[in-house]
N, C-alpha and C positions, 0 to 999 in steps of 0.2 A: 568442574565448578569449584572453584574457590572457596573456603573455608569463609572467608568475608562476605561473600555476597549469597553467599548460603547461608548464613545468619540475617541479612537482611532481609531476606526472602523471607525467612522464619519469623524475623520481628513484622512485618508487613502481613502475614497470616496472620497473627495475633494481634490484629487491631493496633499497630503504629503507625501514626500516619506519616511522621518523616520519614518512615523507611521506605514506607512505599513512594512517598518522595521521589526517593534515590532512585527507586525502581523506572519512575516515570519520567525520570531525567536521563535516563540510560537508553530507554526506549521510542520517548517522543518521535523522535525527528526517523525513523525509519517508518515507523504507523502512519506518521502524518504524509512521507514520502510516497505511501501505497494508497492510501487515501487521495490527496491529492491527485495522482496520474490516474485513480481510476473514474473518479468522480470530476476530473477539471471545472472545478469551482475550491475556490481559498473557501469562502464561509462551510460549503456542505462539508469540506474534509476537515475542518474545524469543529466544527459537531458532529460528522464521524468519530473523533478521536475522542471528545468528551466523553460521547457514550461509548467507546471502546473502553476507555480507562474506567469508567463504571462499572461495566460489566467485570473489568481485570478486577479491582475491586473487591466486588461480590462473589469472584470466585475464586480468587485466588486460596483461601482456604481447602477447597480441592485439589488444588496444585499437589500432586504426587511426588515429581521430581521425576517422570518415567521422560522424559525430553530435558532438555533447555528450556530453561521458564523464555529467553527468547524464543523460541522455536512456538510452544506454547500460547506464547503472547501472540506471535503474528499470527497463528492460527486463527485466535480472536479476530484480529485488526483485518485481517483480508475477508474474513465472514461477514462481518458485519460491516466493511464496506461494499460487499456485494448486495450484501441484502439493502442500502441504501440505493445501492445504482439500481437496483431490481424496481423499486417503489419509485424513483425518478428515472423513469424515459423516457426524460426532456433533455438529457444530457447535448448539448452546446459545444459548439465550434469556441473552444477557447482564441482569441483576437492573440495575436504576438507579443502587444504590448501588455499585456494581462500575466503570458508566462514569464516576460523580461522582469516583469516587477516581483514577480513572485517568485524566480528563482533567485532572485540576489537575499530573499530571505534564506537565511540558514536554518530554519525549520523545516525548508523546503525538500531538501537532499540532508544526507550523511554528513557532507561536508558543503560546504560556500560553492555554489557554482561561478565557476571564473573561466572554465575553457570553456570557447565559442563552439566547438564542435559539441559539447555536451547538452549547452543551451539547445544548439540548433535542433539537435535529436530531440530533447524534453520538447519543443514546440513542435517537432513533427509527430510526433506519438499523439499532442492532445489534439491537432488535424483529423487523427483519425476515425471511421466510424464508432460507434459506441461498441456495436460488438466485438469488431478484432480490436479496437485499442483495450478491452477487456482483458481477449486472450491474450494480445502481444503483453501485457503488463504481466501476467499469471505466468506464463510460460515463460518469456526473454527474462523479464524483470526480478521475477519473485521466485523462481525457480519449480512450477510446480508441474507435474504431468500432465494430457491430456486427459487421460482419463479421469483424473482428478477437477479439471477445468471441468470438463461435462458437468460432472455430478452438482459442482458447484453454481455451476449459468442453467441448470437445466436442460442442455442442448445434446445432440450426439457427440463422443467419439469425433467421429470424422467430419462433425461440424466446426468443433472446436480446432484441427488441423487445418482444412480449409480457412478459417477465420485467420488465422495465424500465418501461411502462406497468404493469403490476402494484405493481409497489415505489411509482412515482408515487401511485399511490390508496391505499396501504397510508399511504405517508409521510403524505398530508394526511387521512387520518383517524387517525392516529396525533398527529398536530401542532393537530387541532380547525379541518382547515382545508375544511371538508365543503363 
């Protein structure tokens, strides 16, 4: 970490608010990308990330420095958008024209979605059930274990594998990829 952005972090513990600013300009657009694909709804992953950045907020004075205050942050950001998908188990067949508009936001992604192949996959992910597009998110996306996915959905081990081989054959026939 950086000598600069380690003082940023430092003035944002200590009640700055531009620094933490800086913090949430750096961060946005990755929270709101995992928000987004897990919740397919624009407004819920927009009030995920409010209260994500809240909670960043309120705790970041705990922040040790034992990780990546990234690392750290997403920890937050994927918590506490499970726990909204947990409490909404209405989650919705996102329509294509809904992700087409919503990927050309650049809040959306990392970067400006412009390849068609990239599109096509972000609309085939939000097709998917709520549970494997869960685990396909946690696992392909977010990089996280299954054993870890369990603990976090609740579910087995080899439910969360099963969910994830499932998502996999839903994606390529979804993608024409039989």
């Amino acid at each position: 970490m950086s000598a600069e952005i380690t003082q940023v972090i430092r003035s944002a513990q200590n009640g700055d608010r531009k620094a933490f600013y800086v913090l949430y300009q750096q961060h946005i657009a990755r929270v709101y990308a995992v928000c987004w694909r897990l919740l397919g709804d624009v407004q819920k992953a927009e009030d995920a990330c409010q209260e994500i950045f809240i909670k960043v907020w309120q705790r970041l004075p705990e922040f040790k420095g034992d990780s990546s205050l990234s690392t750290w942050l997403h920890s937050i950001a994927t918590r506490t958008a499970i726990d909204v998908w947990r409490l909404d188990k209405r989650l919705h067949f996102v329509e294509a024209e809904e992700v087409e508009a919503t990927a050309d936001n650049a809040q959306l992604l990392d970067h400006k979605v412009v390849d068609a192949e990239v599109r096509d996959m972000e609309r085939a992910i939000q097709r998917l059930p709520a549970q494997a597009k869960a685990v396909f998110v946690l696992f392909a996306l977010e990089g996280y274990q299954h054993t870890e996915i369990a603990a976090m959905l609740g579910i087995a081990e080899g439910s969360s594998k099963a969910q994830y081989h499932r998502a996999r054959q839903l994606l390529r026939g979804f993608l024409g990829e039989d």
